[in-house]
C-alpha positions as CSV (number, residue, x, y, z in Angstrom):
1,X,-107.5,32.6,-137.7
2,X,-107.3,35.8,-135.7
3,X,-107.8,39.3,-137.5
4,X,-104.8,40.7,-137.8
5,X,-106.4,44.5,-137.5
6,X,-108.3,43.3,-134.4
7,X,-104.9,41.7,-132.8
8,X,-103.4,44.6,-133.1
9,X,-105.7,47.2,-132.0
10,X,-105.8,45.0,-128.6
11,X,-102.4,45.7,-128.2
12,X,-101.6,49.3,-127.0
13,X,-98.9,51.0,-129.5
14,X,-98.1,53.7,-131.4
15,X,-101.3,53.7,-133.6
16,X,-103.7,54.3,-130.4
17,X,-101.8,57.7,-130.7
18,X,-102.4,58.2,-134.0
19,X,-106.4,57.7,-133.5
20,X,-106.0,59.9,-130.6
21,X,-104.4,62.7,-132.8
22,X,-107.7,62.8,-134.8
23,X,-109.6,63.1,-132.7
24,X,-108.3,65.7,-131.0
25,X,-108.1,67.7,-134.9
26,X,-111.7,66.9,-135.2
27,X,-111.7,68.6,-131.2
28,X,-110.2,71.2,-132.6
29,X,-111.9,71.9,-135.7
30,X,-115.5,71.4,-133.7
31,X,-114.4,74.4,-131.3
32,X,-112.8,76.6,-133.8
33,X,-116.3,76.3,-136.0
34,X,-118.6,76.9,-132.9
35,X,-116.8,79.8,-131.3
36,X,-115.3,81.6,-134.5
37,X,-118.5,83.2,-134.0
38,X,-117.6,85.0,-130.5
39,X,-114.3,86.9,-132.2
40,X,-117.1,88.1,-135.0
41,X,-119.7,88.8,-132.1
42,X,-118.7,92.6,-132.8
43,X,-119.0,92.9,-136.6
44,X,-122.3,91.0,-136.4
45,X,-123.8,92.9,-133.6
46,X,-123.5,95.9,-136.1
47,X,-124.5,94.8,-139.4
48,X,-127.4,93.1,-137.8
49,X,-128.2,95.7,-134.9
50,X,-128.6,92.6,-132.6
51,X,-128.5,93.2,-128.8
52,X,-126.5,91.0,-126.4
53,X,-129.4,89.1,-125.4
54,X,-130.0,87.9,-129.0
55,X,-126.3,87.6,-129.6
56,X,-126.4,84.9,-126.5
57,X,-129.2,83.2,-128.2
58,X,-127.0,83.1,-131.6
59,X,-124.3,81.7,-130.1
60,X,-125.7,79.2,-127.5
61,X,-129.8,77.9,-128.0
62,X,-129.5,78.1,-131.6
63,X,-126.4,75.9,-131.3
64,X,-127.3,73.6,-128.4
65,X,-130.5,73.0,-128.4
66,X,-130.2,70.8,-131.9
67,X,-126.6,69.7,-130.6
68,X,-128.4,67.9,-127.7
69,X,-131.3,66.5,-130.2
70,X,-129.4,65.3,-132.8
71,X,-127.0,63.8,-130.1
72,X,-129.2,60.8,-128.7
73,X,-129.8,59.3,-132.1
74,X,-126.1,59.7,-133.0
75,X,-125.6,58.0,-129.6
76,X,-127.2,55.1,-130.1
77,X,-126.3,54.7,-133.5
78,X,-122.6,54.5,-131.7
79,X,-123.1,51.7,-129.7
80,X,-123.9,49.6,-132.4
81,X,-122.0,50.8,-135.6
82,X,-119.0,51.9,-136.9
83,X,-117.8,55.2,-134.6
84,X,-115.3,56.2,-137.3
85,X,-117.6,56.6,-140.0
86,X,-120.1,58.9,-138.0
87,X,-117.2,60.8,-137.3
88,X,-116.2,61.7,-140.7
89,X,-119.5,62.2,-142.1
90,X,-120.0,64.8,-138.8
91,X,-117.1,67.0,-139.5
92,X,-118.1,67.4,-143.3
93,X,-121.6,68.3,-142.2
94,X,-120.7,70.5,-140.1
95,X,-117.8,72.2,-141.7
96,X,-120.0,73.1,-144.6
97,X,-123.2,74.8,-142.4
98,X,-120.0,76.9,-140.8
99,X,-119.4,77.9,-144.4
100,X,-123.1,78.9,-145.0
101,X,-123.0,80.8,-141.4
102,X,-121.3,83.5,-144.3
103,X,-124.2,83.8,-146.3
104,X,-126.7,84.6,-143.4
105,X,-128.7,87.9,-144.2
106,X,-130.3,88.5,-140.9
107,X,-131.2,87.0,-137.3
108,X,-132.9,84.3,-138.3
109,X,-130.7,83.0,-141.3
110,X,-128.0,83.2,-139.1
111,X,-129.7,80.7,-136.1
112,X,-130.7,78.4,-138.9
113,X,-126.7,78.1,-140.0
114,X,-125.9,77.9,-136.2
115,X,-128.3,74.5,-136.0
116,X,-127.0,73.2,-138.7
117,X,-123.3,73.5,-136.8
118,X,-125.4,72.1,-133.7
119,X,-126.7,69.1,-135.7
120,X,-123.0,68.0,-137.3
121,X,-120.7,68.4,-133.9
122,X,-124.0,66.7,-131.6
123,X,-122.9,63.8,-133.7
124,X,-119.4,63.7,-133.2
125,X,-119.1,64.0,-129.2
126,X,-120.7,60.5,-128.2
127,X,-118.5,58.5,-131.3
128,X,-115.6,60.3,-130.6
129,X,-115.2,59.5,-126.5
130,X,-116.4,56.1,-127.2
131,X,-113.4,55.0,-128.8
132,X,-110.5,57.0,-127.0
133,X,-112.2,54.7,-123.9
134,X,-111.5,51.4,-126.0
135,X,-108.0,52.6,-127.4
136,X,-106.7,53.0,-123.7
137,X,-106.9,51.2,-120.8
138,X,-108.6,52.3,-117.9
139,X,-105.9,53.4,-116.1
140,X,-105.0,55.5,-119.0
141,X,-108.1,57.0,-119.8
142,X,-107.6,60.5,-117.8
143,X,-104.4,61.2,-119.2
144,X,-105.7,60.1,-122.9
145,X,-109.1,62.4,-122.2
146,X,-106.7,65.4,-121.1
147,X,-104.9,65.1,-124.6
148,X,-108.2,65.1,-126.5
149,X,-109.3,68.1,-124.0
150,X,-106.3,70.0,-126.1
151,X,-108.8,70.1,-128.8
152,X,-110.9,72.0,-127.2
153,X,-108.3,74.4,-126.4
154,X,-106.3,74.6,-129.5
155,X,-109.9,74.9,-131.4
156,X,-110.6,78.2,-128.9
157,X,-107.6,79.2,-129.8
158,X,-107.7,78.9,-133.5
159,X,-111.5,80.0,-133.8
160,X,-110.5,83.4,-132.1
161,X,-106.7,83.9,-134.1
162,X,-107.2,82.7,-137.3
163,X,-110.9,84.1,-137.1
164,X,-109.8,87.2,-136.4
165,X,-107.2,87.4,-138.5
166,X,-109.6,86.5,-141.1
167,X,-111.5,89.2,-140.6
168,X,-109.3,91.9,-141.0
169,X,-108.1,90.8,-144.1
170,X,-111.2,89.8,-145.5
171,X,-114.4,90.2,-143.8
172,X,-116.7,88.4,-141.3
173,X,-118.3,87.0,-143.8
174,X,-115.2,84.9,-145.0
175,X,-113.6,84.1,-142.1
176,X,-116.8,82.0,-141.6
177,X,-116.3,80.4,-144.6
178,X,-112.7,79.9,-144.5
179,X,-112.8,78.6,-141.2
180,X,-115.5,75.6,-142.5
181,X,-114.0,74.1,-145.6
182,X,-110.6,72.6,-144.3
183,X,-112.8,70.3,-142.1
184,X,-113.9,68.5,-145.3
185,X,-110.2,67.4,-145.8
186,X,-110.2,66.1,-142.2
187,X,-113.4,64.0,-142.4
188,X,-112.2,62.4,-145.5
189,X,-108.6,61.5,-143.5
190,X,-110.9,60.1,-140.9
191,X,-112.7,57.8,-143.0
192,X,-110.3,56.6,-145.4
193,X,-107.1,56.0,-142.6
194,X,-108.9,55.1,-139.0
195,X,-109.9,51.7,-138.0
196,X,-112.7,50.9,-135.9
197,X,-111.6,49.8,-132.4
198,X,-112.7,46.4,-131.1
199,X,-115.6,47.5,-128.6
200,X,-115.1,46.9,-124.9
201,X,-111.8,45.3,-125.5
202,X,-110.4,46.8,-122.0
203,X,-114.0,46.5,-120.1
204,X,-113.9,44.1,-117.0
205,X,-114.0,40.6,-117.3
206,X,-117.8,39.9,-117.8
207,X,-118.9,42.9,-118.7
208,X,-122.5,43.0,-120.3
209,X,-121.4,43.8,-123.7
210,X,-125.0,44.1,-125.5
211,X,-126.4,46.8,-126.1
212,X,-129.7,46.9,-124.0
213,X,-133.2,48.5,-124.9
214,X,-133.6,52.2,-125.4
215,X,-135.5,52.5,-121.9
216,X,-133.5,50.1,-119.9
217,X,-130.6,51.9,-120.9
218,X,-132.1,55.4,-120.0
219,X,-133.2,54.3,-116.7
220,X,-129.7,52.9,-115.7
221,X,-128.0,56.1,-116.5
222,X,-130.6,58.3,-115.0
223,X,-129.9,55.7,-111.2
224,X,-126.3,56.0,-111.4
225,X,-125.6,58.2,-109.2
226,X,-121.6,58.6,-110.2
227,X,-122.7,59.4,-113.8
228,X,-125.7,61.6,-112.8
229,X,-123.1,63.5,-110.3
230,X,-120.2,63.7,-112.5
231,X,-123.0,64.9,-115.9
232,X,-124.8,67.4,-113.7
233,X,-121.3,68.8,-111.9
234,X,-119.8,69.3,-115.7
235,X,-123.2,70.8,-117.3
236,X,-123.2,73.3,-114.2
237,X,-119.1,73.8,-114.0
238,X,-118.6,74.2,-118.1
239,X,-120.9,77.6,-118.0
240,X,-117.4,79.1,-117.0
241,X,-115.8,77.0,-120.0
242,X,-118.6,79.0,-122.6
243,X,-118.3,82.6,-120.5
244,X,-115.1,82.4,-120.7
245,X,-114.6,81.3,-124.9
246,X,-117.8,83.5,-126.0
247,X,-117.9,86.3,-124.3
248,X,-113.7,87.5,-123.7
249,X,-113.6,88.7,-126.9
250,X,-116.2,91.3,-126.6
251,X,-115.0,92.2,-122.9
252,X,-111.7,93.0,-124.2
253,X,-113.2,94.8,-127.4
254,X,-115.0,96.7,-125.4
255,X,-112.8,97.6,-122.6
256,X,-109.2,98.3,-124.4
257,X,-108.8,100.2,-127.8
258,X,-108.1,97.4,-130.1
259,X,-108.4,95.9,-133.2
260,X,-110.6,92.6,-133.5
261,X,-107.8,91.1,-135.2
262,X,-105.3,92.0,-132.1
263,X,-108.1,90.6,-129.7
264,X,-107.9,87.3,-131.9
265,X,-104.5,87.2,-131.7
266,X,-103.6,88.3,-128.6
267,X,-106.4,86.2,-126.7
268,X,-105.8,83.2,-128.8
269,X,-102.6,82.7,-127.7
270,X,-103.4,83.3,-124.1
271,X,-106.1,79.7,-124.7
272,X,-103.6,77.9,-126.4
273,X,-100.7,78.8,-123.4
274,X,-103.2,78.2,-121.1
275,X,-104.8,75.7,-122.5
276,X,-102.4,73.4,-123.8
277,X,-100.4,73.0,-120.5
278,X,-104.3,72.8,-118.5
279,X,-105.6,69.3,-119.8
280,X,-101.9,67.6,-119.9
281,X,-101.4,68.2,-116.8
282,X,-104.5,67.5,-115.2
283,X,-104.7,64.3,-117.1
284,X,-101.6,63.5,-115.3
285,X,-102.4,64.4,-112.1
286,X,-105.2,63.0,-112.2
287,X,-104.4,59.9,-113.4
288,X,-101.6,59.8,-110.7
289,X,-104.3,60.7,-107.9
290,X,-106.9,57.6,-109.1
291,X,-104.2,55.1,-108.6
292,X,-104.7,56.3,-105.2
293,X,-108.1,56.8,-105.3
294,X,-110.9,56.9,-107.5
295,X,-112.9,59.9,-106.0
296,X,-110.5,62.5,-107.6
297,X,-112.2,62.5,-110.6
298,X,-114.6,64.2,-108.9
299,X,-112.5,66.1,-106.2
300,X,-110.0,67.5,-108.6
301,X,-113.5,68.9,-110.8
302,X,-114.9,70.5,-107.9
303,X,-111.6,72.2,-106.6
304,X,-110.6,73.9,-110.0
305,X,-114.0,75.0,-110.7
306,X,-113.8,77.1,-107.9
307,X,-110.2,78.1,-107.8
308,X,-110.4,79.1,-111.4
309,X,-112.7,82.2,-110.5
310,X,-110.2,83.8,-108.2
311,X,-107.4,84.7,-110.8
312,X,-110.9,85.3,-113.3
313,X,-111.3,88.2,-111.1
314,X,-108.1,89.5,-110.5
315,X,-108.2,89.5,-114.9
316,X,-111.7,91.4,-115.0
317,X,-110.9,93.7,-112.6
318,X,-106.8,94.5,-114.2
319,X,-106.8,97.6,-115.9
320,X,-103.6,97.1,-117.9
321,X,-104.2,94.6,-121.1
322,X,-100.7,92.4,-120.0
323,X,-101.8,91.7,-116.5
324,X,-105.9,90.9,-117.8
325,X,-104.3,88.7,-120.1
326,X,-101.4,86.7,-117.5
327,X,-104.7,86.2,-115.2
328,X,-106.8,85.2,-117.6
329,X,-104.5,82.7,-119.0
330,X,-103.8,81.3,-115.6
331,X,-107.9,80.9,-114.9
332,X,-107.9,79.0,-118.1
333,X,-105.4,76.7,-117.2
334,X,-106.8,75.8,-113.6
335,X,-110.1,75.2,-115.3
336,X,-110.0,73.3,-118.1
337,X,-107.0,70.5,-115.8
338,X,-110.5,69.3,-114.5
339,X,-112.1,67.9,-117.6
340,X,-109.9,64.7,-118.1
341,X,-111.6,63.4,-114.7
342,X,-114.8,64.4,-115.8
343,X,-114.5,62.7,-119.1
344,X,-112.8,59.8,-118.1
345,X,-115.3,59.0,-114.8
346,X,-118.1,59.2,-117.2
347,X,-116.9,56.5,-119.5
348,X,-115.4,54.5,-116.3
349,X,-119.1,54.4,-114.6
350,X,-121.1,53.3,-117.5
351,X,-121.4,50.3,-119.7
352,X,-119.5,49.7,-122.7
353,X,-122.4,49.7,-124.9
354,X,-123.9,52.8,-123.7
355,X,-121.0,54.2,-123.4
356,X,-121.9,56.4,-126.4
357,X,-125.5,57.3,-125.2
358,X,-124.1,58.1,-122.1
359,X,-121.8,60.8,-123.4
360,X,-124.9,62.2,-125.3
361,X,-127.1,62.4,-122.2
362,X,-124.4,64.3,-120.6
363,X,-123.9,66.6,-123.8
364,X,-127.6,67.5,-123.2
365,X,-127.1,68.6,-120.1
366,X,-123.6,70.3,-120.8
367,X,-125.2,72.3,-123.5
368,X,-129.0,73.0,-122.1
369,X,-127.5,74.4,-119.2
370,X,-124.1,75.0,-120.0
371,X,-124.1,76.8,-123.4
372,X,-128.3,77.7,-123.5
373,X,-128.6,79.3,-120.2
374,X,-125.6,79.9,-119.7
375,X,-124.6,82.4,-122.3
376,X,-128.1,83.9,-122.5
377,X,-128.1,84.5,-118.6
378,X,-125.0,85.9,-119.4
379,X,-126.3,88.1,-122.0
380,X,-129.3,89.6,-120.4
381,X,-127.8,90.4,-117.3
382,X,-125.2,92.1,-119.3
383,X,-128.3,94.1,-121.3
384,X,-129.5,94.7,-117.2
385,X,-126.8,95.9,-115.4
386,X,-125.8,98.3,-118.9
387,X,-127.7,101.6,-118.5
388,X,-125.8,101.4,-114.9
389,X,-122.4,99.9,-115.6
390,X,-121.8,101.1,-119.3
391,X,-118.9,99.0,-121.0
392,X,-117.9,96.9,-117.5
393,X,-121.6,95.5,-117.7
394,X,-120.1,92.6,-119.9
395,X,-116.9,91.8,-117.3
396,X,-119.4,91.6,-114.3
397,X,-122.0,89.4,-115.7
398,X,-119.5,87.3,-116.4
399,X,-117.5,87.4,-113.3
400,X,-121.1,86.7,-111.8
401,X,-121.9,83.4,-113.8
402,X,-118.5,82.3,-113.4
403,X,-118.6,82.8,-109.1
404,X,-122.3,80.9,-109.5
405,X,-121.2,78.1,-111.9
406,X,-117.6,77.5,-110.0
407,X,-119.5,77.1,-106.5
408,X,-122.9,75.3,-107.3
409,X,-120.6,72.9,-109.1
410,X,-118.0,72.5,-106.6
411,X,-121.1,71.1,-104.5
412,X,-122.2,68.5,-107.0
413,X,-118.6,67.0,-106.9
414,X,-118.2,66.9,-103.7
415,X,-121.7,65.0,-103.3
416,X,-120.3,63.0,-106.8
417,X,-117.5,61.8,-104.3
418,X,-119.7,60.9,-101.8
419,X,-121.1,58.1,-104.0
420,X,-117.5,56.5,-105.1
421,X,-115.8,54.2,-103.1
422,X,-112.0,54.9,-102.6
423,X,-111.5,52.4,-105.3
424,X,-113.2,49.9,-108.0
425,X,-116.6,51.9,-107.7
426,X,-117.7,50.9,-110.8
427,X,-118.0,47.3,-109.8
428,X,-119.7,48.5,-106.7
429,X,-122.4,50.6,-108.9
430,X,-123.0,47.4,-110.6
431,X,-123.5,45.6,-107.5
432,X,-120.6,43.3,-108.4
């Protein structure tokens, strides 16, 4: 006799929604946790007497370097287990080492609390994208992966606000704290109320769904050209994503006489206008354009990386606080409409049983590059161009990593699209 869980996850309906919904919170909650730490940048910089440099280190190697580590074994762990659970038992682990980023006393306490973040969210990523792709068909899976990109902007949102707010009332110390703990509730909602997804269920018809060795499975990722394109394009194009949700906050603290909890508020909405709109959209379009043909998941990438820097500029370079924010809001937007094509080409060009692994092996190279460099080239170019540029310093190393990121990326796309066929170039990767 059939299960009757398993019948009715094959069957799309209202409860794919639900699953989605939680794991966009968990999303949410993963951003929030990582970047709370940006609205605080100021408050720590002070008690600490940390310079920009080390302040890039805090909030990107000490995260990502034991994001992308703890990532692969999570991975493969997610092509052969129950997804769900690694989930739940993620967000806790996480949540709590947020709390403990309270207690730091120094540099070095406070990169040991950021790992611990970086080990709970590595774990969550690969799980999470693995069964959004077998709740929703492929032809649904840009618009689904623009919903769960909301996370990602309602957590930047919420990480600067309530952070923020947080610490005005209280102190930085608490607002780490009391952002951590309600992601305890969450894992436990995860755990006790999601079912596991029949894996594969919407694959092609003879898809290979066992999971193959370590190695072999390496090696095919690594000769995929579409994944390899579409990974490397996103590690390169997501250094905007980070400049852009780490370092604001201290541009605009720095460059207009306001409170940290006015920055929070103020720039937190601007992410969650911009960046609720962004990924819906884009999902859309997206979706709409693949029908069509598949190479817009990377074309669509490659054009907003780009065509986000030009209203980037026009916000950096505003000298009233309502025109910085509009434009900024705007860059946002344009950027972050490209991730459901990235997402959804990743987990279209790969196996079903690596499906997980592959998400990790392109976390490693979203965060190495991405977040690492990314922020600490930010940082030390910041510290450079300072004794020269004073408080702008800030607003044109970012401007510069942005303009860097948006065109080297733009490139890798447009090669990425090279390598697609107009349509079913999955089945042509696999020589079918």
């Amino acid at each position: 006799m059939p299960d009757p869980i398993t019948e009715t996850a094959r069957k799309p309906g209202a409860y794919r929604w639900y699953v989605l919904g939680l794991l966009t919170l968990t999303s949410a909650f993963s951003v929030a946790d990582r970047l709370v730490f940006s609205i605080l940048v100021e408050d720590i910089k002070t008690a600490f007497a940390l310079s920009d440099t080390e302040l890039g280190l805090l909030g990107g190697a000490a995260f990502s370097v034991v994001y992308v580590l703890a990532g692969f074994p999570a991975a493969r762990l997610a092509d052969r287990s129950t997804r769900k659970n690694i989930v739940a038992a993620a967000i806790g682990f996480w949540s709590l080492m947020t709390a403990a980023c309270g207690l730091a006393t120094g540099f070095w306490t406070l990169f040991l609390a950021r790992t611990g973040v970086g080990v709970g969210e590595g774990c969550s990523g690969p799980s999470a994208q693995s069964l959004v792709a077998d709740y929703f068909t492929r032809a649904e899976l840009a618009k689904a992966m623009g919903f769960l990109t909301i996370g990602a902007s309602m957590g930047t949102a919420g990480g600067l606000l309530i952070g923020g707010q947080l610490a005005e009332m209280f102190n930085w110390r608490w607002a780490f704290v009391l952002m951590g703990l309600p992601g305890l509730l969450l894992g436990a909602v995860i755990y006790l109320t999601m079912r596991e997804a029949p894996r594969g269920q919407y694959a092609p018809a003879g898809t290979d769904m066992a999971q193959r060795p370590l190695g072999e499975t390496i090696r095919s990722l690594l000769t995929n050209r579409v994944f390899m394109g579409l990974a490397l394009g996103w590690a390169v194009q997501i250094m905007i994503g980070y400049a852009l949700a780490f370092w604001m906050a201290p541009v605009m603290l720095r460059e207009f006489n306001i409170s940290t909890g006015d920055v929070g508020l103020y720039l937190g909405l601007t992410f969650f206008l911009g960046g609720i709109p962004g990924p819906i959209l884009g999902g859309y379009v997206t979706q709409w354009l693949c029908l069509k043909d598949e190479r817009w998941r990377a074309w669509l990438p490659g054009a907003t990386s780009l065509g986000c820097v030009i209203p980037l500029a026009l916000s950096l370079t505003s000298g009233s606080f309502g025109a910085f924010l509009g434009w900024f809001g705007l860059a946002y937007a344009i950027y972050v409409a490209s991730q459901a094509g990235i997402m959804s080409g990743i987990q279209a060009a790969v196996e079903p049983a690596s499906r997980g692994f592959a998400v990790a092996l392109a976390l490693f190279f979203n965060n190495l590059i991405g977040q690492a460099l990314g922020l600490a080239v930010t940082g030390a170019l910041s510290d450079a161009l300072a004794p020269t540029q004073g408080p702008q310093a800030l607003a044109i190393a970012v401007f510069a990593v942005s303009l860097g990121a948006g065109a080297a990326s733009l490139a890798i796309f447009a090669w990425t699209a090279r390598q697609m066929g107009p349509s079913g170039y999955l089945e042509q990767m696999r020589g079918r």
